[in-house]
N, C-alpha and C positions, 0 to 999 in steps of 0.2 A: 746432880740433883735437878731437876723441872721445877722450870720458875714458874708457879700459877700465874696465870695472865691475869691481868687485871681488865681488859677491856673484853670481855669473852666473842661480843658479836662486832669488835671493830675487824674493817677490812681495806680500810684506808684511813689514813692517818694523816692528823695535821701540827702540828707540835709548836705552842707559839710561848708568850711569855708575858700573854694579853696585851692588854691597851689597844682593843682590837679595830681594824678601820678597813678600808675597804679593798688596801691589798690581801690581809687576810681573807676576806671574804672570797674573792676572789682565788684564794687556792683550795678553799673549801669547795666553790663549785667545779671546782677541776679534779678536786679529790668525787665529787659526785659524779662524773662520767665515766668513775672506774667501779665504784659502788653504791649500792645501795646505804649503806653502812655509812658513816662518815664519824670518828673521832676526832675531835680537836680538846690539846692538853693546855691547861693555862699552867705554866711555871717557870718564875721570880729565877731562873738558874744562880746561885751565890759562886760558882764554882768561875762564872767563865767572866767575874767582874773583876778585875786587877784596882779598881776604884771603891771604897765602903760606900761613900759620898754618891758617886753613880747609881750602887746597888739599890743605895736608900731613894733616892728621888726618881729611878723608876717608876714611871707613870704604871697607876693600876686602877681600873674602870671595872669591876667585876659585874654588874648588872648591866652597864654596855656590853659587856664580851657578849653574855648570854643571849641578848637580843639580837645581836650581829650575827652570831654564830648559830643559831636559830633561824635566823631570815634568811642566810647564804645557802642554809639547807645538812647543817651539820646534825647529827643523829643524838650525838653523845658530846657534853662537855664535862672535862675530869678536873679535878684541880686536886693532883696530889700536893703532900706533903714533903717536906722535906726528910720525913721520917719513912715516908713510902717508897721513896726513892733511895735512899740510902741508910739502911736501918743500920749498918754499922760503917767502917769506913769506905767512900770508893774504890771504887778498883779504875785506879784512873787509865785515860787509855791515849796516849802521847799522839800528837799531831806530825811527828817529825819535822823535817827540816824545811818543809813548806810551810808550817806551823808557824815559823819563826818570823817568815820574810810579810813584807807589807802589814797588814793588817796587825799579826803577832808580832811587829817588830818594837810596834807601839804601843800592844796590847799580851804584855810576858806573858803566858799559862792560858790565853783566852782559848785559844781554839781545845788545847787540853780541855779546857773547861765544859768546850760546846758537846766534844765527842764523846767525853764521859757521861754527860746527862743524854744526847744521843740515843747512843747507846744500851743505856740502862733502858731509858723510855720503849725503845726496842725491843726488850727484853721480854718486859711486862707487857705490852700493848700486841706485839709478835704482829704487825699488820701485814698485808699482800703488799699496800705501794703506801710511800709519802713524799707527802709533796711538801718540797721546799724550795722559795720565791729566789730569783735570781738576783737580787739585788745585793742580797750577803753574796757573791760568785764565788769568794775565797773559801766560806764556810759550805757551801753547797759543794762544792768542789771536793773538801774533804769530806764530808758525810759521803758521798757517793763511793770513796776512795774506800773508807773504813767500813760503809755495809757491802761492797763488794766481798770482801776479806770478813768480815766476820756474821755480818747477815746475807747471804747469799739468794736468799728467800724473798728477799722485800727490795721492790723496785723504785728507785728513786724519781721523782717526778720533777722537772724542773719547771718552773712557771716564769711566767714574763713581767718584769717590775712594774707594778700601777703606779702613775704619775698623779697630780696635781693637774687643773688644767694651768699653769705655768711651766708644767714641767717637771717641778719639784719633785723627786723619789717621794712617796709617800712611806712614814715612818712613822713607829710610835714617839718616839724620840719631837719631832715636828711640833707636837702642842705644848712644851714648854719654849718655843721660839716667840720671842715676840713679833709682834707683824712687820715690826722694821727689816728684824731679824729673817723674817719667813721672807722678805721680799731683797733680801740681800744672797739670802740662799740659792735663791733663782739660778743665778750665775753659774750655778754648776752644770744644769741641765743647757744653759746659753755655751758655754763652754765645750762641753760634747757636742754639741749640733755642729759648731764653730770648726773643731777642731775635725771634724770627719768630713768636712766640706773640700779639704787640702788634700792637693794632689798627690802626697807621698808621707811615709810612715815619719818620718824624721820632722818635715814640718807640721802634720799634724800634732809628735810630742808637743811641740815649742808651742804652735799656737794655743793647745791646750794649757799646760804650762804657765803663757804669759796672760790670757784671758784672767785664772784663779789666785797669779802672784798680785794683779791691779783690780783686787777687789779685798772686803773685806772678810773675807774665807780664808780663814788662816789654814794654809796648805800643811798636810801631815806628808803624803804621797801623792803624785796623779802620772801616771805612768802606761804606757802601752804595753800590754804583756801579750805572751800566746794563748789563747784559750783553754790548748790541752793541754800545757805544759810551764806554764806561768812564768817562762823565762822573757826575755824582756826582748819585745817584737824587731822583726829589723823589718828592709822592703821586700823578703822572701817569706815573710811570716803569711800562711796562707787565710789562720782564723785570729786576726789582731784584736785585742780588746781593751778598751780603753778601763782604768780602775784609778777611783778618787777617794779620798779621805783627808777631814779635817776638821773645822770647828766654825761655827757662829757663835758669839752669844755663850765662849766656852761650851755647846752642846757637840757632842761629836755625830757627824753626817757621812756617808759613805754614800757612793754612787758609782755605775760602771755601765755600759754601753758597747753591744758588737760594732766592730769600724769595719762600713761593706762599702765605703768610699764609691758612692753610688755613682759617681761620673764617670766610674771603669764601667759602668752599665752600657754606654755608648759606643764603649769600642768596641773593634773587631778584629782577631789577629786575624793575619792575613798570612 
């Protein structure tokens, strides 16, 4: 059966879950150097919250979104339903065994959760390209994984995390921080800079590591992995990536960084 599309003249795609701020914006104008066309979806996903309590205190701004996403230069704002999306049961669409590690290790069903609505949104929306920000890398990572494999048609865009000028990842998450709070968070982006400064994979882990254990960021993960293969870097690993998750203020924050240990810039084999 042909799923009628739901966006007929989308041709780049931005799929968020509102609360929108200026890293959105910013993949909106990146989705605009591919098309004229620009979609961006607001939707509450239930599917990829292992928390009710989370679910419910999701920030939701809907007359910011439109103004945001309107000034970024987005074409079309959708805000299905959850009945639009799944008018009878999911057809869920498993994240496998990467699914599980880091991020799903602490979050059971989530990435399940991400790729089913995904997915579907794909389905309906059928775009050329989308773009999704690097700051999720676990999540972007499998969405890339699963439209290879089942949407072959739509190219996945990676975009580059917008900061704070502290540093701070900027998230929706970020405005129920209190300021104490937002300025405790700091440490992670101090933390990354810290730990890429170090001359080799092993003491950058540690430095990393002990920067986020003597602060009050209660550490879930912070870990060097491979890029393209998320096993856990050593000093041969040739694209290392640093990946953080944890809590302020009980809110959970993720973060992550390429480590280009810029003082091999210097040398010269010989």
């Amino acid at each position: 059966m042909k799923i009628q599309r739901a966006i007929p003249s989308a041709c780049a795609f931005v799929p968020t879950m509102g609360a929108l701020h200026a890293g959105h914006q910013s993949l909106i104008t990146i989705a605009r150097q591919y098309c004229d066309d620009v979609a961006i979806s607001v939707f509450i996903n239930p599917l990829q919250f292992e928390n009710s309590d989370d679910y419910e205190k999701y920030p939701k701004t809907p007359d910011l979104d439109e103004a945001l996403a309107h000034k970024a230069g987005a074409t079309i704002l959708w805000r299905p339903e959850v009945s639009d999306l799944y008018p009878d049961s999911p057809k869920p669409i498993s994240s496998g065994e990467l699914g599980k590690l880091y991020e799903g290790a602490s979050r059971p069903g989530h990435f399940d959760g991400v790729l089913t609505v995904v997915n579907r949104l794909f389905e309906l929306v059928q775009p050329k390209y989308a773009i999704f920000g690097e700051k999720d890398f676990q999540q972007l990572f499998l969405i890339t994984e699963m439209a290879a494999k089942l949407h072959p048609g739509i190219s996945i865009i990676a975009a580059p995390t917008i900061r704070e000028e502290s540093g701070l990842a900027m998230s929706s998450r970020n405005v129920r921080l209190s300021n104490s709070g937002r300025s405790e968070a700091e440490v992670i982006a101090r933390a990354l800079r810290a730990a890429n400064d170090k001359e080799s994979i092993g003491k950058a882990r540690q430095e990393l590591q002990n920067q986020l254990n003597n602060s009050n960021f209660k550490v879930d993960y912070a870990e060097i992995i491979d890029s393209e293969t998320f096993a856990v870097a050593d000093e041969n690993t040739v694209k290392p990536r640093a990946i953080v998750a944890g809590w302020i203020e009980g809110i959970r924050l993720i973060d992550n960084a390429v480590f280009t240990f810029s003082w091999k810039e210097n040398l010269v084999r010989l």
